[in-house]
C-alpha positions, 0 to 999 in steps of 0.5 A: 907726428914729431916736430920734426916730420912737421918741420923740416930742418933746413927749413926750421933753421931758414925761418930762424935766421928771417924772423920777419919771415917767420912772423908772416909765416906764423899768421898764415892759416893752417893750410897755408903753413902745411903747403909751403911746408910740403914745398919746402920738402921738394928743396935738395939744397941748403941754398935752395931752402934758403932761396925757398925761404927768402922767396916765399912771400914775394909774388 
């Protein structure tokens, strides 16, 4: 599996631009990661993954 099957690039370039995102991002499990990953790939926007991204720690 490539990086980018893993990942995909809008959501990538979301976490980017939110390091404290991507830092809590990071110290999730595995299978924590691979679920909000497999969410981000339901996003059909850039403005919907940026929403995806920025909302993806508030309860």
């Amino acid at each position: 599996m490539t990086f980018q099957d893993e990942f995909p690039i809008g959501f990538t370039m979301s976490l980017a631009q939110h390091t404290d995102i991507l830092t809590q991002f990071a110290s999730l499990s595995p299978e924590e990661q691979q679920r909000i990953v497999d969410g981000s790939r339901q996003m059909k926007s850039r403005k919907e993954m940026q929403n995806y991204v920025e909302n993806m720690f508030q309860g």
